[in-house]
N, C-alpha and C positions, 0 to 999 in steps of 0.2 A: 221664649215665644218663637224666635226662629225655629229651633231645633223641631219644636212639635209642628211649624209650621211645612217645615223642608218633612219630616217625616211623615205627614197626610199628602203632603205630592208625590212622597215616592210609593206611598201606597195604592195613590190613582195611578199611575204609572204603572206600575206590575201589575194592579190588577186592575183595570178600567171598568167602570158600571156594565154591566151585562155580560161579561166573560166569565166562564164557569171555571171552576179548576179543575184541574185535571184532573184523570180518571183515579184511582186506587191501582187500577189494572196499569193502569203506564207507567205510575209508579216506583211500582215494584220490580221494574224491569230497569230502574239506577242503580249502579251499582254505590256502595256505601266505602267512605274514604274515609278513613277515619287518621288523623294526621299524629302526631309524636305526641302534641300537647294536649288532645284529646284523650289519648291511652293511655297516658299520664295523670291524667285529672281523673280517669275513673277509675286506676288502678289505685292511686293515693284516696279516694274519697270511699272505696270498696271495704276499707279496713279501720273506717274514721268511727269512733266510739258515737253513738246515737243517743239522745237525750234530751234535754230540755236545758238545763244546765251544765255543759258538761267544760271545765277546765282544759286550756289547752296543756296538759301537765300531767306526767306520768304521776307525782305523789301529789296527791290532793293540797299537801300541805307545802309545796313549794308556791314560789311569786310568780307572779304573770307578772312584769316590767310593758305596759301600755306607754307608745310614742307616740302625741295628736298634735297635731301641726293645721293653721288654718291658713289656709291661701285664698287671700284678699283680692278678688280679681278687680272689682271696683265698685264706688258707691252708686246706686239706682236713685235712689229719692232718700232725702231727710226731711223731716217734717217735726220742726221745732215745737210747734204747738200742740200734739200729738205725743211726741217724743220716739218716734218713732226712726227706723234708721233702716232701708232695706238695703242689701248687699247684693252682689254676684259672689260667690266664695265656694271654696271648696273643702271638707275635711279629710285631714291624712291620718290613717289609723295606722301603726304597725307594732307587731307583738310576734315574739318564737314560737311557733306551734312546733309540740313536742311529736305532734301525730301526723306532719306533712313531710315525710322527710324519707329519700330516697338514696340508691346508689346508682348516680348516671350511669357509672360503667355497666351496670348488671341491666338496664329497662331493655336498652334496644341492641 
């Protein structure tokens, strides 16, 4: 509830009721920065197989080995008679994708 709350202040903030945004014509007149990790992430995701289903895995028939980890940040409300139990938490997912995978030396 903070977060979304701190997030609609800083959206009154930037852009206060009645201020218009800027023009298209102004713009176009930034120049675009585009930093190491961005030309990275588009160059890696430019060549990423597209699907619905698609295995992080050259042989279809190889294992994907999935590590999930849950971090318990703390309990909110328990409600015995309900049986209910709300949490703050977080999920950790991590797995080898066989299709992200670069040679630093060669990017930049």
């Amino acid at each position: 509830m903070r977060i979304l709350t701190l997030f609609s202040f800083l959206l009154q903030v930037c852009n206060p009721a009645g201020t218009e945004r800027p023009n298209k014509k102004l713009s176009s007149y930034r120049r675009e920065i585009k930093t190491a990790d961005y030309r990275l992430s588009t160059d890696l995701l430019n060549g990423y197989p597209t699907g619905y289903n698609i295995l992080p895995v050259v042989d279809a028939m190889d294992i994907v080995n999935v590590s999930i980890q849950l971090a318990l940040y703390h309990i909110v409300d328990m409600n015995e008679r309900d049986q209910t139990l709300t949490t703050s938490c977080e999920i950790i997912t991590r797995w080898h994708d066989a299709f992200l995978m670069w040679d630093p030396e060669g990017m930049f």
